[in-house]
C-alpha positions in Angstrom: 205.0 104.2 38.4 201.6 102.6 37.7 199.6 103.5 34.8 196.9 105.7 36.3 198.9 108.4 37.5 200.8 109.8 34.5 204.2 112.3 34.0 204.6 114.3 31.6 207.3 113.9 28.9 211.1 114.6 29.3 211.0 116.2 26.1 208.7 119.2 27.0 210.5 122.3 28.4 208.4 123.9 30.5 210.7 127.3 30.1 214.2 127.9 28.9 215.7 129.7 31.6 218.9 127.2 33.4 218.2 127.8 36.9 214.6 126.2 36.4 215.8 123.9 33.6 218.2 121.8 35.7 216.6 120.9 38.6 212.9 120.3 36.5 214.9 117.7 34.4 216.7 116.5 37.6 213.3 115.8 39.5 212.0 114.1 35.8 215.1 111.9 35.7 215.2 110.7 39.6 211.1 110.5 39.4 212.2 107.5 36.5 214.6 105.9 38.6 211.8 106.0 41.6 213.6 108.0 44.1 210.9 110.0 45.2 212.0 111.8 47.9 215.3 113.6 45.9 212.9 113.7 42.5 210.1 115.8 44.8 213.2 118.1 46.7 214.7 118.3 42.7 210.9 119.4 41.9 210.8 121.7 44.8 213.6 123.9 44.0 212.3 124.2 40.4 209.6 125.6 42.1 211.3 128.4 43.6 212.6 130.0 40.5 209.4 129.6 38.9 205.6 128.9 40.6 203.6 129.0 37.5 204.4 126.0 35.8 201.3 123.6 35.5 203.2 120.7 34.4 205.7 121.3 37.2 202.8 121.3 40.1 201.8 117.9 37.7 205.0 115.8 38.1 205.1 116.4 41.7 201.8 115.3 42.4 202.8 112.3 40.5 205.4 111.6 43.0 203.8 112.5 46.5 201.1 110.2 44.9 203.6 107.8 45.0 204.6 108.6 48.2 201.1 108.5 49.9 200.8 111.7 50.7 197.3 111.4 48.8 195.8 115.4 49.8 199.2 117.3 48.6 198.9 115.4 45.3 195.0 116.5 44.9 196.0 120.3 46.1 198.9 120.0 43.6 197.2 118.7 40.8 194.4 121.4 41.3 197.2 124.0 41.1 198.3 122.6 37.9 194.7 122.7 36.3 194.3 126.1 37.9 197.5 127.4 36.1 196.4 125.6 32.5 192.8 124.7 32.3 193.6 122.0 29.3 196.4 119.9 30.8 194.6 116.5 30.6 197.5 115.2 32.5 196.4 116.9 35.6 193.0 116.1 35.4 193.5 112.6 34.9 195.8 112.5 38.5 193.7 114.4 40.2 191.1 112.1 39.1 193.1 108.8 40.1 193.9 110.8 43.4 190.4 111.3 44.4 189.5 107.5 43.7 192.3 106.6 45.9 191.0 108.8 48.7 187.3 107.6 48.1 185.9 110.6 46.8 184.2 108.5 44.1 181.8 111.1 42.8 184.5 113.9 42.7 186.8 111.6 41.0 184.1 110.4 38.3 183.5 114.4 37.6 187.7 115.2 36.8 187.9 111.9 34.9 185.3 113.0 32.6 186.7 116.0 32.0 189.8 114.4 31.2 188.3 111.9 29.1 186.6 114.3 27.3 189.7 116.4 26.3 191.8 113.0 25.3 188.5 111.2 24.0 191.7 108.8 22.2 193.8 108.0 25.3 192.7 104.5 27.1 194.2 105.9 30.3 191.6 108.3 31.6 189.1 106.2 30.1 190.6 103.2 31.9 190.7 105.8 35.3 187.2 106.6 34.6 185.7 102.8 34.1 187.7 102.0 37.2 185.7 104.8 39.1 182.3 103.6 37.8 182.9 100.3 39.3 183.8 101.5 42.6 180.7 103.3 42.4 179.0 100.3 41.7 178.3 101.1 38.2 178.9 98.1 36.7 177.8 98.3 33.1 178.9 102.2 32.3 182.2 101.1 34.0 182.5 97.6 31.6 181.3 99.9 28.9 184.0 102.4 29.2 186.7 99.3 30.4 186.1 98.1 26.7 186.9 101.0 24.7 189.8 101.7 26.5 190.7 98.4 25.7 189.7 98.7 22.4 192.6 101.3 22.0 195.3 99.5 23.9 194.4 95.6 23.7 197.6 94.7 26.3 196.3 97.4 28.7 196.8 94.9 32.1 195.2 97.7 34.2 191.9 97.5 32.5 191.6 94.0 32.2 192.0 93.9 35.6 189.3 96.3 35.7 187.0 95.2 33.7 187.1 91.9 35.4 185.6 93.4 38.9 183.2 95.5 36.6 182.0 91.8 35.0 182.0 90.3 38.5 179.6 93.2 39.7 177.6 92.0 37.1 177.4 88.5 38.4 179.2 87.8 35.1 181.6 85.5 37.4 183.4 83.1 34.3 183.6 86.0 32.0 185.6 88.3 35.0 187.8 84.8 35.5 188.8 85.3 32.1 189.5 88.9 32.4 192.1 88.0 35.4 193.4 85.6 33.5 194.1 87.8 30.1 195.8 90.5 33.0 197.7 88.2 34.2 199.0 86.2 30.8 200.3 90.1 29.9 202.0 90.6 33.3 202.2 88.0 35.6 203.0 89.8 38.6 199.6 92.0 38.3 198.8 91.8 42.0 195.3 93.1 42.3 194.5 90.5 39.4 195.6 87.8 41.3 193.8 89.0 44.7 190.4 89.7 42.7 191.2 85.9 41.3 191.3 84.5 44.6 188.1 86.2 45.4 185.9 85.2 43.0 187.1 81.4 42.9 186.7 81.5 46.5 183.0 82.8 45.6 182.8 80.0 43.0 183.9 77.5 45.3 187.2 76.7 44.3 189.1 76.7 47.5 192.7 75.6 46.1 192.9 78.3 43.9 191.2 80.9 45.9 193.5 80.9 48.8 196.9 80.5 47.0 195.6 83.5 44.5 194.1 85.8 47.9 197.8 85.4 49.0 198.5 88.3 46.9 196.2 90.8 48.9 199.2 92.2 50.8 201.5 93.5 47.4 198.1 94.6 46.0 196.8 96.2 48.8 200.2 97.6 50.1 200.1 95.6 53.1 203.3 95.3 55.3 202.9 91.7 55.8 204.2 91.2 59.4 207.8 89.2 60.2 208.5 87.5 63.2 211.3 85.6 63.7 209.8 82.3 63.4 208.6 80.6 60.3 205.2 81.3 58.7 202.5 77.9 59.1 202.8 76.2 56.3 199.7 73.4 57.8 202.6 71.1 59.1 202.3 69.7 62.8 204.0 71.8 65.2 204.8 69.1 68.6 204.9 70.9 71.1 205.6 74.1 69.9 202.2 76.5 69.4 201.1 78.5 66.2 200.5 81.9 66.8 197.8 83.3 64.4 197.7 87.4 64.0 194.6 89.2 63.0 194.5 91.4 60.2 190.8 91.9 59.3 187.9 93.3 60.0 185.4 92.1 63.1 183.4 90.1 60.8 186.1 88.3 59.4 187.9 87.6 62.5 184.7 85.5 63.9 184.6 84.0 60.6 188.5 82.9 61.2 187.7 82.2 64.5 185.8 79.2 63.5 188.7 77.2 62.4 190.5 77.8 65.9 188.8 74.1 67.1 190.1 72.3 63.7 193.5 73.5 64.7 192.9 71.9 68.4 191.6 69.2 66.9 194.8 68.6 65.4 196.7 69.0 68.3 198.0 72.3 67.7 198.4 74.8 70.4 196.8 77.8 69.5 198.2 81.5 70.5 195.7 83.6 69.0 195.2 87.6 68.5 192.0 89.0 68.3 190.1 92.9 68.7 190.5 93.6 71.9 186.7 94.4 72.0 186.7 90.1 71.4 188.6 89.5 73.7 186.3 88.1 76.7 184.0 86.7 74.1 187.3 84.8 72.5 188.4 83.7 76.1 185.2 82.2 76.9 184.5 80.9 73.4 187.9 79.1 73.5 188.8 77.5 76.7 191.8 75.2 75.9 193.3 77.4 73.3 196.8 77.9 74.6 196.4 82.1 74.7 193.8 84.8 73.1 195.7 88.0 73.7 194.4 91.5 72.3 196.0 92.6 68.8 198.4 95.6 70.2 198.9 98.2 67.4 201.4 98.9 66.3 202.2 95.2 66.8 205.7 93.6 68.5 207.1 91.9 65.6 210.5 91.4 67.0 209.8 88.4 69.2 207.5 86.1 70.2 206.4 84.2 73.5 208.9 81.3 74.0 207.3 78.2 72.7 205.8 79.7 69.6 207.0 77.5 66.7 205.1 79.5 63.8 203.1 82.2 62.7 200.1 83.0 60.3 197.4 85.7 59.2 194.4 84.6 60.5 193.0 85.4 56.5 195.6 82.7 55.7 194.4 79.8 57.2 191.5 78.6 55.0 194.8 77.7 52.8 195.1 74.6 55.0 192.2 74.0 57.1 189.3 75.2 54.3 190.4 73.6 51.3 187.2 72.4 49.9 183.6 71.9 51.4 184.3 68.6 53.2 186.7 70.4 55.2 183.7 71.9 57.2 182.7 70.5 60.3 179.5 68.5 59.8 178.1 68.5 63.6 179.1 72.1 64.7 176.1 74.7 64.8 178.1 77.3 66.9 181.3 78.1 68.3 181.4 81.5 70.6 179.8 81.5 73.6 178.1 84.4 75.3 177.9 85.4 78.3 174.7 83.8 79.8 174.1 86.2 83.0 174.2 88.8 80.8 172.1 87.4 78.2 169.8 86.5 80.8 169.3 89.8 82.1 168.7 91.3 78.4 166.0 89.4 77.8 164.4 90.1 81.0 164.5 93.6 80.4 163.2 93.3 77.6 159.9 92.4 78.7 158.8 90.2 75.8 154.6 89.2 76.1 153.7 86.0 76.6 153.9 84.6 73.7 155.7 87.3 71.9 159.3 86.4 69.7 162.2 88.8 70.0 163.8 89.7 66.5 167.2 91.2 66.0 167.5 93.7 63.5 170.8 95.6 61.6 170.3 97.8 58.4 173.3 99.1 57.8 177.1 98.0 57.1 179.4 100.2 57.8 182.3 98.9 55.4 184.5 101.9 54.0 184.7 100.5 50.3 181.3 98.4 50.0 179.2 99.8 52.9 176.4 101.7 50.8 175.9 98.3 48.5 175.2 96.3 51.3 173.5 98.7 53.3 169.5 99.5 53.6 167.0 101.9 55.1 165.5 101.5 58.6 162.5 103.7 56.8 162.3 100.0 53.6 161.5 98.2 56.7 158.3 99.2 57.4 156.1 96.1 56.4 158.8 93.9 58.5 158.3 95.7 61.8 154.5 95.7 61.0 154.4 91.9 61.7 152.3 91.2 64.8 153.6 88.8 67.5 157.1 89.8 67.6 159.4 92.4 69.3 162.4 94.1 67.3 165.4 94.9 69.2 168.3 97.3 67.3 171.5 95.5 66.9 172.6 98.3 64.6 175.9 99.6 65.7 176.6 103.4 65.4 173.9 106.0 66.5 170.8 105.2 65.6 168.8 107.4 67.8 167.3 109.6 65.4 166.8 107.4 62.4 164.7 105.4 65.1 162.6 108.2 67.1 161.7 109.7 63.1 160.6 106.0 62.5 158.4 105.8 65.7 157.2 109.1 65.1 156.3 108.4 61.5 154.8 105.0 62.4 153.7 104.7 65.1 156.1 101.5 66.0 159.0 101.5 68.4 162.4 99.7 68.0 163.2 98.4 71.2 167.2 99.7 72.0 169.1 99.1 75.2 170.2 102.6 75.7 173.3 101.4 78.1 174.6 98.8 75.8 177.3 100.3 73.6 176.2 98.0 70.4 179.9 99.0 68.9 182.4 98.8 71.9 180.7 96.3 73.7 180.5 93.5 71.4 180.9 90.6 74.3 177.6 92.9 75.2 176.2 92.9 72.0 177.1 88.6 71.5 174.4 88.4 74.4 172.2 90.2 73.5 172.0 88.7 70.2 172.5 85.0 71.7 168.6 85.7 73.5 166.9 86.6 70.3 164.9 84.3 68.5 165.8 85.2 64.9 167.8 88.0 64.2 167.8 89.6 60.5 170.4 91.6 59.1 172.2 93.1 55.9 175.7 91.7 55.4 177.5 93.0 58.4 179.4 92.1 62.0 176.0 91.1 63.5 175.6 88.3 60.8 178.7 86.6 61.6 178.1 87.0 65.2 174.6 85.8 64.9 176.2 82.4 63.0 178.7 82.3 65.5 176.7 81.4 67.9 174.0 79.5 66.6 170.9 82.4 66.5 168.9 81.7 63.1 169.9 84.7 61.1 168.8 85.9 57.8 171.2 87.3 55.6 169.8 90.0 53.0 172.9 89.2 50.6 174.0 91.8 48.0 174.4 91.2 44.5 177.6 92.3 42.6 181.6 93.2 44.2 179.7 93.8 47.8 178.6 90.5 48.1 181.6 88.7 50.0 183.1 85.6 48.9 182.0 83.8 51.7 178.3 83.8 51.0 179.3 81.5 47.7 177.4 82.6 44.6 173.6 81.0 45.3 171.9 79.2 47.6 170.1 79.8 50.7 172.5 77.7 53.2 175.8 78.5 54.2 179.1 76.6 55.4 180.8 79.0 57.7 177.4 79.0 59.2 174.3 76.4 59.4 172.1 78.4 61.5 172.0 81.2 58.3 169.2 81.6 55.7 170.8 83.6 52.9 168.1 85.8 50.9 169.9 87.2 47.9 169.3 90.6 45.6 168.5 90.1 42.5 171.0 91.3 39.5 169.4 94.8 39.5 170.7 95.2 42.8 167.2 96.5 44.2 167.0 95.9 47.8 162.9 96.0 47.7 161.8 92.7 46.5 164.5 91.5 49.4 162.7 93.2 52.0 159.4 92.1 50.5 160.6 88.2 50.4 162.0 89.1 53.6 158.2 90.6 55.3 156.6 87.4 53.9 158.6 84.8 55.3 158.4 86.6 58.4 154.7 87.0 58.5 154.9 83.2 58.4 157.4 82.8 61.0 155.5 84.6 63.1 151.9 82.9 62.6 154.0 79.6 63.6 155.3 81.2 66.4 152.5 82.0 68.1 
């Protein structure tokens, strides 16, 4: 068991009566030896004789935590604080619950109140820092990481904690260090290694960032898949091909995608899985590559096409074709290719002035754990779409109907949308559209890769802090992964107005250029 969710001792006896006794110490003992499923039946039947035991509904949300089962552990652990108002045990796993299921703000609210009735236990404290920096809270989090450390100075957990809270801060050597000190306690800490990998990856350091992002699957409780060939390990393959399985997110798997013409550079025949919503785009894009199939879920793990000689994650592959900044190609500006009918026909519809520039836009990332950092406001935009000479066309996937129609009616300036292009679904659709554009300009989402994929001059409004991916590097306004972006970056106060401000200006100059 991992130190935010927490038992209760052996030693406390909830009642003295034998029929609850035995099977209450039975589930305590087999919850020890992790066998979860005969601790939580042992739990279960304790139950029966007696319902109104706090710690009781405690230790087995402890271990359907541990089984996943993440709502009966927060039901659970309410019943527990519901039967005794001061057990700080529950209030702390209810807490670590919540933050597991994203409910941040609910989370935060129980760890205070567990931290306030153990103000001398590093655990909720730790529980409660970790929840400030998920909320993107950086400095209340490393305040509270400290103290808790302060208590416990081997605490791995926090160290590994306080190192993200420091890397939000843009406090990248110091959050190094932290991983480091986690990891000198307990080597195996696996989230200290994958946040590791990150930020050297962010700093640059290749080598080390892809051998320490290796440990992404154990610390995010990936099943890492098996097939019954060996996994790449960079070698040449002959004839055989190398069959590379997707595992990311859209934006990632264009980023990937770019290292699909090193490998048939190399010679190596390329089986490649991809969204199926990629799939044309990928087909198109990638000509000579042996096969881009669509990634079936579940996958087939069992076998593989005959002539496949190895296998790799796709987020795998910088670790032998990415391993320092002369690795990238020096001539390439783009690497998917759209279709150009369609394209064609976009623009046309369109009906740009003479004259007139077509500007991509996208406000809004949609990323489960760092969406709302990275994200803006179509409403912040105003003094962009008040520059005169150019046409704005929404790229932003998801409905945007509404925000867009208040905007117009508010402004008096419409957001041109093509109302039968499904900006989600449709992304060979959406690749076309945004191939016609002139410049797009976007927060750190899909459209950004797919605007560097192929070639558009993008600006990238780049967060600061944990939601600014490794990819974008630390500083600068160029890129690697893509030559064609302009990287515009937040400031440490994570305030996106001077960004959209910096952003207006350079576009009223574009535009007077332009014309």
């Amino acid at each position: 068991m991992n130190r935010k969710q927490r038992r209760a001792s052996a030693t406390i006896a909830p009642e003295s009566n034998p029929a609850f006794l035995e099977p209450f110490n039975l589930g305590l003992q087999l919850q020890q030896l992790g066998h979860l499923e005969q601790s939580a039946a042992a739990y279960r039947k304790a139950m029966k004789v007696n319902p109104n035991v706090a710690l009781l509904y405690n230790n087995l949300g402890v271990v359907v935590y541990n089984q996943g089962n993440l709502s009966e552990a927060v039901a659970l652990q309410k019943k527990a604080i519901a039967l005794d108002p001061t057990l700080t045990l529950a209030y702390n796993n209810l807490g670590v619950a919540l933050n597991a299921m994203n409910r941040l703000p609910e989370a935060l609210a129980v760890l205070a109140k567990a931290v306030k009735l153990a103000p001398n236990d590093p655990q909720p404290i730790n529980n409660y820092g970790d929840t400030l920096v998920k909320l993107s809270r950086f400095a209340e989090g490393a305040e509270a990481l400290h103290k808790a450390l302060a208590m416990d100075p081997n605490y791995v957990e926090a160290f590994t904690n306080l190192g993200t809270a420091l890397w939000g801060l843009g406090r990248i050597d110091e959050a190094v260090e932290c991983f480091h000190r986690a990891l000198a306690l307990k080597p195996d800490t696996a989230m200290a290694h994958k946040n590791l990998g990150i930020v050297s990856l962010l700093k640059g350091d290749f080598v080390t960032g892809w051998r320490e992002y290796n440990w992404r699957w154990l610390a995010d409780k990936i099943v890492i898949r098996q097939y019954p060939v060996p996994v790449w390990q960079g070698q040449p393959l002959g004839d055989g091909a190398l069959l590379v399985w997707a595992e990311q997110g859209v934006g990632d798997e264009i980023l990937q995608a770019s290292m699909i013409g090193d490998l048939l550079a190399r010679g190596i025949k390329v089986v490649w899985e991809v969204d199926p919503r990629m799939a044309a785009l990928f087909r198109r894009s990638f000509p000579t590559a042996t096969k881009i199939f669509d990634r079936v879920l579940p996958p087939i793990t069992d076998r593989v096409d005959p002539g496949i000689a190895a296998h790799i994650a796709a987020g795998s592959m910088g670790e032998f074709i990415r391993r320092s900044y002369d690795d990238f190609p020096r001539e390439r500006r783009s690497y998917l290719m759209p279709d150009r009918a369609r394209a064609e026909a976009f623009r046309a519809r369109l009906g740009l002035a003479p004259g007139e520039r077509l500007v991509g836009i996208s406000w809004l990332s949609k990323n489960v754990a760092f969406g709302e950092s990275k994200s803006t406001q179509l409403e912040a935009w105003i003094d962009i779409l008040k520059t005169p000479g150019l046409k704005f066309v929404d790229l932003q996937y998801g409905d945007t109907h509404a925000e867009r129609r208040q905007f117009q009616k508010r402004h008096g300036i419409t957001v041109a949308h093509l109302d039968d292009l499904d900006l989600r679904d449709d992304l060979d659709g959406l690749a076309a559209l945004i191939s016609v554009c002139d410049l797009v300009v976007t927060v750190s989402n899909s459209t950004a890769h797919f605007a560097g994929a192929l070639g558009v001059p993008v600006w990238i409004m780049i967060p600061a802090g944990v939601g600014k991916f490794w990819y974008w590097g630390l500083s600068g306004e160029t890129n690697p992964w893509y030559p064609s972006a302009t990287l515009i970056r937040q400031g440490a106060n994570q305030d996106w107005r001077p960004v959209l401000a910096e952003v207006a200006a350079r576009l009223a100059n574009y535009a007077a250029h332009s014309a």
